[in-house]
C-alpha positions in Angstrom: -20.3 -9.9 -8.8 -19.5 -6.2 -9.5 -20.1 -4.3 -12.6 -17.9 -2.6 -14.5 -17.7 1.0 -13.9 -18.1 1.8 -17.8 -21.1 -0.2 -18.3 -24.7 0.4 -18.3 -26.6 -1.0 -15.7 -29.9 0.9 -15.0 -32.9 0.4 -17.1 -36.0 3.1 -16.7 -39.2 1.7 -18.3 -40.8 5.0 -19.6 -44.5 4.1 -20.3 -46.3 1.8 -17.7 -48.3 -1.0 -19.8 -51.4 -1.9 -19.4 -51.2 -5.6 -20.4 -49.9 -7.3 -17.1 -48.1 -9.8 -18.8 -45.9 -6.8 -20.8 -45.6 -5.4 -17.4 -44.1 -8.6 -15.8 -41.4 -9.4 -18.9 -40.0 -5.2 -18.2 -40.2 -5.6 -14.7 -38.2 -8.8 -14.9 -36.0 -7.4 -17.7 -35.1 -4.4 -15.6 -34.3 -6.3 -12.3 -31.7 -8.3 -14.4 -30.3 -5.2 -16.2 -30.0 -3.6 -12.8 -28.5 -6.2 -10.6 -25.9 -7.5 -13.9 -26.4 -11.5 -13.2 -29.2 -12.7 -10.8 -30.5 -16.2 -10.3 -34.8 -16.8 -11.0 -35.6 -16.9 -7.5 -33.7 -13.4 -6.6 -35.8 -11.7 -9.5 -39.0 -13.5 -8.1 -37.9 -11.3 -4.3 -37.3 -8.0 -6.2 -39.8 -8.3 -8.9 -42.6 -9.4 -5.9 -43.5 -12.4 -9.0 -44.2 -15.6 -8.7 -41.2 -18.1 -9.5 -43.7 -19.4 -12.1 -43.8 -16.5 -13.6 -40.2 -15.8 -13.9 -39.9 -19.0 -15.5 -42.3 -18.1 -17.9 -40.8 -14.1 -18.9 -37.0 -15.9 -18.5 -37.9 -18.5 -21.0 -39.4 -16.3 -23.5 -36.4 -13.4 -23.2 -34.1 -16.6 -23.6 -35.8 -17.6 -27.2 -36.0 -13.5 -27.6 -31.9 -13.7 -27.3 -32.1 -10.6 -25.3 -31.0 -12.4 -22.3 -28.5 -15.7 -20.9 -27.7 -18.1 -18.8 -24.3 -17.8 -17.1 -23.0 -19.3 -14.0 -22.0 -17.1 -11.3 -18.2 -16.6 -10.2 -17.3 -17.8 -6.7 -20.1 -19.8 -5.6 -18.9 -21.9 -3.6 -21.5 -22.8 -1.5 -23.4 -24.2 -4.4 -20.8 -26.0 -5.6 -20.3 -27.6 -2.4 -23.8 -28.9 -3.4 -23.8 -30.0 -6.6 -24.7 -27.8 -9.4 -24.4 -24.2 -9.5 -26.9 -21.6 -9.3 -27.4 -20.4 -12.7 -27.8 -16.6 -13.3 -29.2 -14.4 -15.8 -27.7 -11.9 -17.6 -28.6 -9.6 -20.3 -26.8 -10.8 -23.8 -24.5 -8.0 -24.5 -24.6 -8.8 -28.1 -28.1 -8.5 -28.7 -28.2 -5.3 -30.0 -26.1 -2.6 -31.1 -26.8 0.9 -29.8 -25.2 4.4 -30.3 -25.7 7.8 -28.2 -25.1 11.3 -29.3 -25.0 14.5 -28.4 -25.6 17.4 -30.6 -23.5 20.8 -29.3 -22.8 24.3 -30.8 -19.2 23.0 -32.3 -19.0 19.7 -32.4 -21.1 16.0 -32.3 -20.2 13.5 -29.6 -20.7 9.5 -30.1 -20.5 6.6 -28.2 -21.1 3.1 -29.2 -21.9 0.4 -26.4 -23.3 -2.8 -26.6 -26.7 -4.5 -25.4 -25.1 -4.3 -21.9 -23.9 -0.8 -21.9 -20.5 -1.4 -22.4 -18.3 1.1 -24.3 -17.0 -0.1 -27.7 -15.7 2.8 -29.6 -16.5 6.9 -29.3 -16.1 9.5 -32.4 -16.3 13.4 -32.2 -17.5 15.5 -35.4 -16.6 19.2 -35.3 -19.2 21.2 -36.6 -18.2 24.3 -38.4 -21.1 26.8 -37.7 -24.8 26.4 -36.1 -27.6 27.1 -36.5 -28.2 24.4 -39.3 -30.9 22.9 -41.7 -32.2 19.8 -40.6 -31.0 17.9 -43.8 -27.6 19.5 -42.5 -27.8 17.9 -39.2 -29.4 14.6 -41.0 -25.9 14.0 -43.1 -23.7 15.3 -40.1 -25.4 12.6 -37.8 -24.9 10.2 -40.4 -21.3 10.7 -41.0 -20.2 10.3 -37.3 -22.4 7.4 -36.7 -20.6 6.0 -40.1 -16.8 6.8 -38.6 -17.8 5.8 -34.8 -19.0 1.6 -36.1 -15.8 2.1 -38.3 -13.9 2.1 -35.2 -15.3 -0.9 -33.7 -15.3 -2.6 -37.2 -19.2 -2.5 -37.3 -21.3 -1.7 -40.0 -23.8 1.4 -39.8 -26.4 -1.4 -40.7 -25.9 -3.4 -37.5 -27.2 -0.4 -35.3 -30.6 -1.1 -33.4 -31.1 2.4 -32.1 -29.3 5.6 -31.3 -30.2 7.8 -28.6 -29.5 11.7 -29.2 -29.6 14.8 -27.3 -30.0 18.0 -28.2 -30.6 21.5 -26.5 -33.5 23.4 -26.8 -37.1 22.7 -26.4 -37.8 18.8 -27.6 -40.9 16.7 -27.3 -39.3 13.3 -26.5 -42.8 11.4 -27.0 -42.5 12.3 -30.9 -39.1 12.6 -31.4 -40.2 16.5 -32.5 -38.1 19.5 -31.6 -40.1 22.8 -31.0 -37.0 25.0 -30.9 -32.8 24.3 -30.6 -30.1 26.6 -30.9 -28.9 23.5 -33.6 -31.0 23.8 -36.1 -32.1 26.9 -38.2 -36.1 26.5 -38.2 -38.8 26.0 -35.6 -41.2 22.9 -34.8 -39.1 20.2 -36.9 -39.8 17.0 -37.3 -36.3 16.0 -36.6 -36.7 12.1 -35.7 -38.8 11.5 -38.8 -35.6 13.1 -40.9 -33.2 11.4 -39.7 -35.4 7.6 -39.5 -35.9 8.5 -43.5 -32.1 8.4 -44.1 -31.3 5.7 -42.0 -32.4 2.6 -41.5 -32.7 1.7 -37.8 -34.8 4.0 -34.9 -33.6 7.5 -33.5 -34.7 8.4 -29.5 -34.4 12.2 -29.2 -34.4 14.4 -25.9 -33.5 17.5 -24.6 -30.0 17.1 -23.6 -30.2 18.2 -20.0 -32.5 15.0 -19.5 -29.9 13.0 -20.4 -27.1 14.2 -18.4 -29.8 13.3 -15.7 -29.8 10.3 -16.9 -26.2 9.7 -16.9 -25.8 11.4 -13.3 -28.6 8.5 -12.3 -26.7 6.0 -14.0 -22.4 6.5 -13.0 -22.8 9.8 -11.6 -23.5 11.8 -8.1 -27.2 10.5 -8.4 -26.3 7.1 -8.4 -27.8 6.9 -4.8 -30.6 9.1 -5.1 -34.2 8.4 -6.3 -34.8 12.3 -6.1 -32.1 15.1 -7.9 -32.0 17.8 -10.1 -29.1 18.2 -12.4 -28.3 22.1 -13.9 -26.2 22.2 -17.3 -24.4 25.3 -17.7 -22.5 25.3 -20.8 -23.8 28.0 -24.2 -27.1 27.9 -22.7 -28.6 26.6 -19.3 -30.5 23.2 -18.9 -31.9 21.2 -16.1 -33.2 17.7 -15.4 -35.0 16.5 -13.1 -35.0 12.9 -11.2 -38.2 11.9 -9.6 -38.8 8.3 -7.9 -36.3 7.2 -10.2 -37.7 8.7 -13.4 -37.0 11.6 -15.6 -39.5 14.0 -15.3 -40.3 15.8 -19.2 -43.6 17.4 -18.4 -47.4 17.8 -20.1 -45.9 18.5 -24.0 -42.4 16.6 -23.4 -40.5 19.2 -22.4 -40.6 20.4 -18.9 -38.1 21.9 -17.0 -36.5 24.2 -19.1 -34.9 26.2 -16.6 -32.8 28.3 -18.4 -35.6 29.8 -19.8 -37.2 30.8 -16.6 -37.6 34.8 -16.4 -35.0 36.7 -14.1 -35.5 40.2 -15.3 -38.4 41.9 -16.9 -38.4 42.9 -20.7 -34.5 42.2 -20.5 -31.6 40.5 -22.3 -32.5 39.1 -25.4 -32.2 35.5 -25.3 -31.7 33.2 -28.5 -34.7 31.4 -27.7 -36.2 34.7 -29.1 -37.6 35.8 -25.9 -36.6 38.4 -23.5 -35.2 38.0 -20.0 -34.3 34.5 -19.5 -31.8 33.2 -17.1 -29.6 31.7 -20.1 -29.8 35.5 -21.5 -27.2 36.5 -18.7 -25.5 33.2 -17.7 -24.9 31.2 -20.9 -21.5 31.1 -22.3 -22.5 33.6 -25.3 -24.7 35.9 -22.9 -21.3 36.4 -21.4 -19.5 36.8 -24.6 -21.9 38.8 -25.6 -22.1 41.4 -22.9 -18.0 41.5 -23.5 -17.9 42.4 -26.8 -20.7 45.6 -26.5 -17.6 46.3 -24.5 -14.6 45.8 -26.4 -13.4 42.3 -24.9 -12.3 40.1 -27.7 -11.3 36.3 -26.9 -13.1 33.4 -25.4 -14.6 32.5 -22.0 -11.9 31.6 -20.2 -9.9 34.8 -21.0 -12.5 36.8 -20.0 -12.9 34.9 -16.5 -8.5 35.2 -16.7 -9.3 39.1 -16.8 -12.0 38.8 -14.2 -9.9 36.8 -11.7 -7.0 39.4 -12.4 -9.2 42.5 -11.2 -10.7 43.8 -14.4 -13.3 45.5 -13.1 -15.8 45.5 -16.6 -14.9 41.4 -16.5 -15.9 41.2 -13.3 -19.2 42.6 -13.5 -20.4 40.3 -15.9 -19.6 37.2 -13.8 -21.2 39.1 -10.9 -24.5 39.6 -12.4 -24.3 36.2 -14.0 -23.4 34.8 -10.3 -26.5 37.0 -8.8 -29.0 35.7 -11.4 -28.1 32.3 -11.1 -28.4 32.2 -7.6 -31.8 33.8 -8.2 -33.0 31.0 -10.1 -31.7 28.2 -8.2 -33.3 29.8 -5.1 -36.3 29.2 -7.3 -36.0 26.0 -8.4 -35.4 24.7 -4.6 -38.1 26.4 -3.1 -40.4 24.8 -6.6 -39.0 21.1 -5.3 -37.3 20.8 -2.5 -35.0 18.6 -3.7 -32.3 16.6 -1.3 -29.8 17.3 -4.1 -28.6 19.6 -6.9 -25.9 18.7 -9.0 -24.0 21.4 -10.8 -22.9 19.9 -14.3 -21.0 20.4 -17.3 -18.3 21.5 -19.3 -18.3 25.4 -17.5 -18.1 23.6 -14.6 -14.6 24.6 -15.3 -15.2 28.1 -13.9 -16.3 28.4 -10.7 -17.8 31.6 -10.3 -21.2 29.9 -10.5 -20.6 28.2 -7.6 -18.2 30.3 -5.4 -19.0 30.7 -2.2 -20.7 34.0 -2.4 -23.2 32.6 -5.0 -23.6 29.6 -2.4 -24.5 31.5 0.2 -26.5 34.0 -1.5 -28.7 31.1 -2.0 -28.8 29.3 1.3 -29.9 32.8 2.6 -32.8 33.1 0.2 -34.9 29.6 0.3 -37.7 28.9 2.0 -36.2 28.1 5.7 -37.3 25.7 8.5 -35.8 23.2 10.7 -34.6 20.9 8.1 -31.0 20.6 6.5 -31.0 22.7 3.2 -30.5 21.1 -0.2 -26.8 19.3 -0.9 -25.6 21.0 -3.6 -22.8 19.2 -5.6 -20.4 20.1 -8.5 -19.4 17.4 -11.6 -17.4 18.9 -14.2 -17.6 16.4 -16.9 -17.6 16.8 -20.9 -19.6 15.7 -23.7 -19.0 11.9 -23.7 -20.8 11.5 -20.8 -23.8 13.2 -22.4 -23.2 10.6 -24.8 -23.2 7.6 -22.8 -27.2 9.0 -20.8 -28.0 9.0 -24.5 -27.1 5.6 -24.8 -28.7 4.8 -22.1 -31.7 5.7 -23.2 -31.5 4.4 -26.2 -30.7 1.2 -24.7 -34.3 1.4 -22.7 -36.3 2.4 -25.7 -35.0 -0.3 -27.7 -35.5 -3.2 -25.0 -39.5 -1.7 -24.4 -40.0 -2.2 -28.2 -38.8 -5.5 -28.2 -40.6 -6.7 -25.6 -43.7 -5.3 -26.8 -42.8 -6.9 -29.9 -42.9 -10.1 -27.9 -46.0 -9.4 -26.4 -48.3 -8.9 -29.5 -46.3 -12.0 -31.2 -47.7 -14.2 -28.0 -51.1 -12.7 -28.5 
């Protein structure tokens, strides 16, 4: 039977146990998220398991409510023979899980069940950023509030929200270094918001969850090995690797937007000089504008640009030249089989025109081997929302089944 293009289905078990028995109830656990319903002895074949021991993990995610017993559609075969196959399935209503995704202007929800499927999604302007983490605290709290409103669910049913933010965060301890969100430095941001609410908080850099996302309904769907690039205010990137997100020694890897392009040059909001985001992120553009004169937003700038202005121009040139600098960079680093483009200045292509394409097909390493596919998904914020989700939904089912484990013990 096939899944509903709105729901969840991929599970990513983040830390490898060392307790074979924890090992065989998230191995089993993902092979039912990922295949929707499956019957014992398919998960025994994709698990590599004994049927014994699907049995035994099936019996004790049955008593655990986090899975059920449902009889497939259409078998007619078995039903020829007597009794049908019964399948498992994860119990949608097991938990109740919420993603997020902090921005610049505004906070984006979504609210899906055990199963991933989409119940309700809320949007909370924010008025002005950088903020105090108390700020952000009681912002979160307030679109979490009006998003179970909508899908007549109280705040208290939650089980755990997954939330993404730009900048420089340590997903392992829920601790952000540096984002252009909040006003200070090295805040223990997951800790804040666990203190005013009563249910757990999964933070990550944003990036890594439209990777996520990209991996689960997106242009990665197919591949166990991608990139994804965010341009939007700044510039982020995730990376896919056998399947998993890559987040480096301290938790935050792959902050590409921060790579340096130009020596002692544009100041960047990270506080540093000469990053790629300093000359290609939506206020590095604005930015170099206004020195000029040029008041109004992005896209009247690239309207002035595409009409000839010659000072417009420039600055999407330079931004297109740069860019292409760092993604030469970036594929000769990985050699990945794809790069997705992603995000909401997707909108403007003159970081991917054909100039900026070929500039960079010119400049990586060459041999005999097709280059990298390069793609384009112009998407907004709810889908940052729904990798969020996503992740929240994985963290939740590994502390649960851990949970189980030391109960058995």
């Amino acid at each position: 039977m096939g899944m509903p293009k709105d729901r969840i289905t991929h599970f990513e078990t983040s830390v490898q146990s060392q307790d074979p028995r924890e090992g065989n109830r998230q191995q089993i656990f993902e092979a039912i998220r990922q295949a929707g319903r499956i019957a014992r002895i398919d998960i025994a074949k994709i698990a590599q398991v004994s049927p014994a021991t699907v049995t035994a993990v099936a019996t004790e995610l049955l008593t655990a409510g986090l899975i059920e017993e449902v009889e497939p559609d259409g078998d007619t075969e078995q039903v020829r023979r007597g009794r049908p196959r019964v399948s498992l399935k994860i119990r949608g209503d097991a938990h109740l899980i919420a993603g997020m995704k902090i921005a610049d202007r505004h906070i984006t929800a979504i609210l899906v069940d055990f199963e991933g499927t989409t119940l309700a999604d809320h949007t909370l302007p924010i008025v002005s950023a950088p903020l105090p983490a108390a700020e952000i605290t009681a912002l979160v709290r307030q679109t979490l509030t009006a998003l179970c409103a909508k899908a007549g669910r109280a705040l208290e049913e939650l089980a755990g929200v997954g939330l993404g933010m730009a900048g420089l965060v340590d997903a392992t301890r829920n601790f952000v270094y540096w984002s252009p969100s909040l006003d200070q430095r090295n805040v223990e941001i997951g800790a804040a918001l666990e203190a005013d609410m009563p249910f757990p908080f999964f933070l990550d850099n944003d990036a890594n969850l439209v990777a996520k996302a990209e991996q689960l309904f997106g242009k990665g769907r197919d591949a166990s090995d991608f990139i994804v690039i965010t341009i939007e205010q700044g510039v982020g990137m995730g990376i896919v690797i056998d399947n998993r997100i890559y987040r480096g020694g301290r938790g935050c890897g792959a902050e590409f937007g921060h790579t340096k392009v130009q020596l002692d040059g544009a100041m960047c909001r990270c506080g540093q000089r000469g990053c790629l985001e300093a000359y290609v992120g939506d206020y590095a553009l604005l930015r170099e504008a206004a020195v000029h004169g040029h008041k109004g937003d992005l896209a009247a700038l690239y309207a002035r640009a595409k009409d000839g202005d010659k000072l417009a121009k420039s600055i999407f040139d330079r931004a297109g030249r740069m860019f292409a600098m760092g993604l030469v960079n970036v594929i000769n680093f990985f050699d990945p089989g794809l790069v997705i483009l992603s995000g909401e200045q997707m909108a403007l292509d003159f970081l991917y025109e054909k100039e900026v394409l070929e500039k960079v097909q010119a400049s990586v390493v060459q041999v005999d081997a097709p280059l990298p596919e390069i793609q384009v998904h112009k998407w907004g914020d709810l889908m940052w929302a729904k990798g969020a989700a996503a992740y929240a939904i994985e963290a939740v089912s590994t502390q649960t089944i851990r949970k189980m484990a030391r109960n058995a013990a």
